[in-house]
C-alpha positions as CSV (number, residue, x, y, z in Angstrom):
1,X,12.6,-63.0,-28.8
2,X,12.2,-61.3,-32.1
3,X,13.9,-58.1,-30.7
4,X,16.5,-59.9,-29.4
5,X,17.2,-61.3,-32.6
6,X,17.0,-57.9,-34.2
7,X,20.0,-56.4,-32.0
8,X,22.1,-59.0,-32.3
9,X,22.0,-59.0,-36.1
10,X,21.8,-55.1,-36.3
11,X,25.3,-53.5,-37.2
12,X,26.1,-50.2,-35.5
13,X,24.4,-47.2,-36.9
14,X,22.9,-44.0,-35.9
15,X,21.3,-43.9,-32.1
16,X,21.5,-48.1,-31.7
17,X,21.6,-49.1,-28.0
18,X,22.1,-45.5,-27.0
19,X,21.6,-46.4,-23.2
20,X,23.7,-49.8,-23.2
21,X,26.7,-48.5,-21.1
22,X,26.4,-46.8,-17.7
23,X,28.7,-43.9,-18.8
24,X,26.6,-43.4,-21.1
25,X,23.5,-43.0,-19.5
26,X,25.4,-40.2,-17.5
27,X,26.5,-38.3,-20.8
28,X,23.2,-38.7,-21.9
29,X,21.9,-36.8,-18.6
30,X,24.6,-34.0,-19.0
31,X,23.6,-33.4,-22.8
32,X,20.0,-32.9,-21.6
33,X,20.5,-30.8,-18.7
34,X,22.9,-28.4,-20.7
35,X,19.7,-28.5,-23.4
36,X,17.3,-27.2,-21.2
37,X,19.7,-24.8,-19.8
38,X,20.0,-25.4,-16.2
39,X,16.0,-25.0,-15.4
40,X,15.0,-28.2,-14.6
41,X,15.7,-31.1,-12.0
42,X,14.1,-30.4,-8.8
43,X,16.6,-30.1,-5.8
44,X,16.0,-31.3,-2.4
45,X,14.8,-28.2,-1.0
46,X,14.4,-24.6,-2.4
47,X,16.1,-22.2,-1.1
48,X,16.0,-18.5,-2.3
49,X,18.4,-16.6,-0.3
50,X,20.1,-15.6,-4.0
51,X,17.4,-13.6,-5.0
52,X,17.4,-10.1,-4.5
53,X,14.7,-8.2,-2.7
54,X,13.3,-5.2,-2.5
55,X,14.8,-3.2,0.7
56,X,11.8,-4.0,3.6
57,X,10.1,-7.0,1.3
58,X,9.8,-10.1,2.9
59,X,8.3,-13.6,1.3
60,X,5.1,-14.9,3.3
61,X,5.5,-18.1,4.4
62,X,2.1,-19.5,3.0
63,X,2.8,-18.5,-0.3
64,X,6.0,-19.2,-0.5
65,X,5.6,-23.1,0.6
66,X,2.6,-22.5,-2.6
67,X,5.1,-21.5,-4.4
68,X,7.5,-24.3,-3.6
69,X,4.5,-27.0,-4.0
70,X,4.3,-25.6,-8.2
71,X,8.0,-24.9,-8.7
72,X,8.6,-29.0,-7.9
73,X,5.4,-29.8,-9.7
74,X,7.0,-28.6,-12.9
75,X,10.4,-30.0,-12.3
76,X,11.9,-26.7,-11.9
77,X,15.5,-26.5,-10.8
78,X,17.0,-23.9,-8.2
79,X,18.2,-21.7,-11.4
80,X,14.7,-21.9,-12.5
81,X,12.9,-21.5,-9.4
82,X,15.1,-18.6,-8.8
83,X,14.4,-16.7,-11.9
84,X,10.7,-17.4,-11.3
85,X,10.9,-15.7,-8.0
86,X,12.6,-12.9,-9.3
87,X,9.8,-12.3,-11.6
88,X,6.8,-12.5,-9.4
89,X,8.6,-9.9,-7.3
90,X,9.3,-7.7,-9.8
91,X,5.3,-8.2,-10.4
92,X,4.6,-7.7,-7.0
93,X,6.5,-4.8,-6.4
94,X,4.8,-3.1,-9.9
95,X,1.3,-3.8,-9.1
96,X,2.3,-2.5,-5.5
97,X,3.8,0.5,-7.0
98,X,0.9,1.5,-9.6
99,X,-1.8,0.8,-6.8
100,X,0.0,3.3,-4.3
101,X,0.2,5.6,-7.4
102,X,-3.6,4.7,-8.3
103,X,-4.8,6.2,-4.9
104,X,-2.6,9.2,-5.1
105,X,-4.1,10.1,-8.5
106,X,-7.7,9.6,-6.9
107,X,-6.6,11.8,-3.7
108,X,-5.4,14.4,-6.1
109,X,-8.7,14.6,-8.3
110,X,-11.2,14.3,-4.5
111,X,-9.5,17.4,-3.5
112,X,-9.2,18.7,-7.5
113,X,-13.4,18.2,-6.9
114,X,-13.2,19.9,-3.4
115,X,-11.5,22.9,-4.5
116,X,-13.9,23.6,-7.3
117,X,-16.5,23.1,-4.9
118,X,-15.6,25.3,-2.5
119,X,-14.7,28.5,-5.3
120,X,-18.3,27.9,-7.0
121,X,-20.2,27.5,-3.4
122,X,-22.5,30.1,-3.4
123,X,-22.1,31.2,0.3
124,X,-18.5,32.0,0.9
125,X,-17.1,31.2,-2.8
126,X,-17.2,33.5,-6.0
127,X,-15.6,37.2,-5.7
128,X,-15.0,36.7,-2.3
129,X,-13.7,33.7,-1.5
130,X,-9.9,34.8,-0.2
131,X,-11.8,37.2,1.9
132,X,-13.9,34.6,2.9
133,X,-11.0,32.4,3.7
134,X,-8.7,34.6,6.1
135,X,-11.9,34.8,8.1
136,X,-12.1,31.6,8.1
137,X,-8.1,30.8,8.8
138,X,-8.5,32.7,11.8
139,X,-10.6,30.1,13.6
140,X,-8.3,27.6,11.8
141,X,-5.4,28.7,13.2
142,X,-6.9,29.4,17.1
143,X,-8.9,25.9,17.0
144,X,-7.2,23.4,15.3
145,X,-4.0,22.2,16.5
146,X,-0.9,20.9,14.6
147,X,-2.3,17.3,14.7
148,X,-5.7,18.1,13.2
149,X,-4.1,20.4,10.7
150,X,-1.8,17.9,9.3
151,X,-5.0,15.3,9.0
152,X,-7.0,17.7,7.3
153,X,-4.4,18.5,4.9
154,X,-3.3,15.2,4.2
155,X,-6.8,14.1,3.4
156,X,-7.6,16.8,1.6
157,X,-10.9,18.4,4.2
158,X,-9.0,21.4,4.3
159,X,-10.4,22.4,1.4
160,X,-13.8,21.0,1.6
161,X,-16.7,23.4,1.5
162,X,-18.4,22.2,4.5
163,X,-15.2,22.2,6.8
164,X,-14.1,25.4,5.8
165,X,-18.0,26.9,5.9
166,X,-17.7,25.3,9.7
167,X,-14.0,27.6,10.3
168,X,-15.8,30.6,8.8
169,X,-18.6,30.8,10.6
170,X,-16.3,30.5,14.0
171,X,-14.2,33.3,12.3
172,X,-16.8,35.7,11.8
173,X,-18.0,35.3,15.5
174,X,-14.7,35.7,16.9
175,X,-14.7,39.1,14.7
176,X,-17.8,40.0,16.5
177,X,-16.6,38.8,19.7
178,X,-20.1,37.4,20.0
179,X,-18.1,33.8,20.5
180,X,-16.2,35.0,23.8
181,X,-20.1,36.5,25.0
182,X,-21.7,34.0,27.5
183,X,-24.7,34.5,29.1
184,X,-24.2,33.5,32.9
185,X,-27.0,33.4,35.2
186,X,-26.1,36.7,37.7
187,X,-25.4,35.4,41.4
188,X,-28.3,36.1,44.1
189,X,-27.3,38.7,45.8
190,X,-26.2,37.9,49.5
191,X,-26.8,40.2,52.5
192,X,-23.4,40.9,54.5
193,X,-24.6,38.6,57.4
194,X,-24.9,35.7,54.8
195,X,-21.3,36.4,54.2
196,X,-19.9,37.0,57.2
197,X,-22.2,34.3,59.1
198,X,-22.6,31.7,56.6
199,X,-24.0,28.8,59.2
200,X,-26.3,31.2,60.9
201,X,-29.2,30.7,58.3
């Protein structure tokens, strides 16, 4: 009753009855969206088809109803939802982008250690290593086949000391011939009536 008393006897002044009309209420709401710039008010439903993706990028379902479940949590209109989006893709693309670039710097320094290897191995490294290695390229080259070749060089075994110890040693037999030299038990010898009358025994 008091406060009623108050508003009736209080002349206009600065913020009274700020809410009374209902047109008001509305320019009220306008003012405050246009303050928080658009981010805010949670639609019905998100949808994200304006953000731009990375060609071959997809959103996963799961996370994205995850994502959905926070972005109305904090009140977050489309614009801001949207921007948010943006920005965990752009994250998602960069941690993507270092890890891929993370395991091609450790695949360059395994076969950066297998190369080293290999020169300082003291059976076919040192002052003769290229000689070492044409012997061994010829078993290489007879023996492995374009789909073996590609895996070893892609991984990197090409050069690692065991693998190429395992092509050499082939290499130096096939330079002896000793690889083609197989030691077949010789035939019994068979009369001419064993051949000629082969049921007869």
């Amino acid at each position: 009753m008091f406060n009623d008393e108050f508003e009736k006897n209080q002349k206009p002044g600065l913020g009274i009855n700020i809410y009374e009309q209902p047109q008001d209420k509305g320019i009220i709401a306008a003012a405050i969206e246009e303050d928080n710039g658009g981010y805010f008010g949670k639609p019905e439903f998100y949808d994200y088809s304006g953000v731009k993706l990375p060609e071959n990028y997809c959103l996963d379902a799961g996370l994205l109803d995850e994502f959905n479940e926070l972005a109305g949590r904090y009140n977050l209109s489309q614009k801001g939802a949207d921007e948010l989006m943006s920005m965990a893709v752009k994250l998602t693309q960069l941690t993507g982008d270092n890890y891929s670039k993370t395991l091609a710097d450790q695949q360059r320094q395994k076969i950066t250690e297998f190369k080293r290897a290999l020169a300082l191995d003291r059976e076919i490294g040192g002052a003769n290593l290229n000689k070492n290695l044409r012997t061994a390229n010829i078993a290489y080259t007879q023996f492995a086949d374009e789909e073996l070749q590609n895996l070893l060089q892609e991984s990197g075994l090409n050069c690692h000391p065991k693998v190429v110890k395992m092509f050499y040693d082939i290499g130096k037999k096939m330079q002896n011939d000793s690889i083609y030299r197989v030691n077949i038990p010789a035939a019994p010898k068979e009369s001419r009536e064993d051949i000629l009358f082969p049921t007869m025994q």
